[in-house]
N, C-alpha and C positions, 0 to 999 in steps of 0.2 A: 792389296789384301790388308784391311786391315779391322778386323771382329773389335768388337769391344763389349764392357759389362752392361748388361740395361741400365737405364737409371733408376728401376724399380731394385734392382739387387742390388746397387752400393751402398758399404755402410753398411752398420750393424744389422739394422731393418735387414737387409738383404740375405744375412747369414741364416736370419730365422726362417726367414720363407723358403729358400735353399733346401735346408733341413725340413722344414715344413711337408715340404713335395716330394720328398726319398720314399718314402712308401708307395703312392700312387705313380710316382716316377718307375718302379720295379715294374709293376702288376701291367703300364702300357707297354712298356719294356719286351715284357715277358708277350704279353699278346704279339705284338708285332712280329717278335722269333717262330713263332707257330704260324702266323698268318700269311707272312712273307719273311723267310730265313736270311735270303740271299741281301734284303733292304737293312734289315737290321746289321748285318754282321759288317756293312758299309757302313753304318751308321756310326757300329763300335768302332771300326778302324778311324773314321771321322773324326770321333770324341778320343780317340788315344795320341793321335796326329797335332791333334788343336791343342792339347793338354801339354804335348812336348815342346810345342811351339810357344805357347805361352811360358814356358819355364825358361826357356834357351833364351827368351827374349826377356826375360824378369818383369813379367806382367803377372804380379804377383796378385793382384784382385782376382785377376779371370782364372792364374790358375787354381787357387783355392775353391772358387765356384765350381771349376770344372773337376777338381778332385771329390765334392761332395755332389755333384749332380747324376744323380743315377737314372736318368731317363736317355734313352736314344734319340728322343727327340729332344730339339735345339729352342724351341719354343712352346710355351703355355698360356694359354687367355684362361681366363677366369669368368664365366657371365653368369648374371642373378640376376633372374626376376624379369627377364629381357625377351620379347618376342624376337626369332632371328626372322627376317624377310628372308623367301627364296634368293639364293647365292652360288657361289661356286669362288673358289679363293685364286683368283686368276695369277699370282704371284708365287703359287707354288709349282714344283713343276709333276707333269703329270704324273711321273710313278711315285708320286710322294703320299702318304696318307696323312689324313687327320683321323684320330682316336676320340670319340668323344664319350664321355663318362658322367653319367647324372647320380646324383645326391638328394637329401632332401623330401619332403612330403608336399604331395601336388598331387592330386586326378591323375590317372594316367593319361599319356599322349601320345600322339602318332610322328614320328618324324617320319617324314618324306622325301624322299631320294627319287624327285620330278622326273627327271628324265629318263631314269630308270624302269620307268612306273612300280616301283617299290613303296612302300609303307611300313613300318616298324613299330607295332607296342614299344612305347619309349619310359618304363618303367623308371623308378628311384633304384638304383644301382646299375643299370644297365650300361651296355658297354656297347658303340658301336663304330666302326672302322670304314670309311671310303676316302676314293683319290680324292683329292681337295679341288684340285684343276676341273676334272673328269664330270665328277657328279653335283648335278645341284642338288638341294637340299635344305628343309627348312622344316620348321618348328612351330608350334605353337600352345604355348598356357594359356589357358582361361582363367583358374584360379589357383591359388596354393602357393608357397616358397618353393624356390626352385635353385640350383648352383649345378650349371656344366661347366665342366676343363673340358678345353679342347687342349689336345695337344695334336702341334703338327712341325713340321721341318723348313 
């Protein structure tokens, strides 16, 4: 076992973007507890476990991240401007979800949850949640600026 900092959060650089993601860190936070209670509340224990462990072992970078990191979830992408191809995140595991959150002025879109035969109005602020393993899923812009977070575990 042995976690460590990204190399996108070492270093200064790292503290801002840390700090940068605490607000939208809450808001999927906060979804997640309402969506699935029992995922989240393993999630907190997760991150209070990982936080004590980092200190007892003076992994003082990670624990500081993890003292400012207020999201459940362990991981964030960032994409702009990017068409996703239909996917499924084979690395996660099934009851795990991905949270995805759009920003930005764009046409509205439709994401697509394939296998599901779902379709989604994929508005600028919209928020949407499935298993990352389970469902596939994809996207597509024609025109406009565009930035989704995903977050997922």
């Amino acid at each position: 076992f042995s976690p460590e900092v990204s190399v996108t959060l070492k270093g200064d650089a790292g503290c801002n973007i840390t700090t940068s993601l605490q607000r939208s860190g809450i808001i999927v936070s906060a979804a997640l507890r309402v969506m699935h209670p029992d995922l989240y509340w393993a999630r907190m224990e997760t991150q209070v476990r990982l936080g004590k462990w980092a200190a007892i072992y003076e992994l003082d970078e990670m624990h500081h991240h993890l003292q400012h990191w207020t999201s459940v979830f362990n991981v964030v992408s960032v994409i702009c401007n990017h068409r996703t191809p239909p996917h499924r995140d084979p690395k996660c595991q099934p009851a795990a979800f991905d949270i995805m959150t759009t920003t930005s002025i764009y046409h509205p879109v439709i994401m697509d949850f394939m296998n599901l035969g779902i379709k989604f109005l994929y508005d600028s602020g919209s928020m949407l949640a499935s298993s990352c393993q389970l469902v596939r899923h994809y996207m597509n812009v024609e025109e406009g600026n565009w930035i989704v977070t995903v977050w997922y575990m």
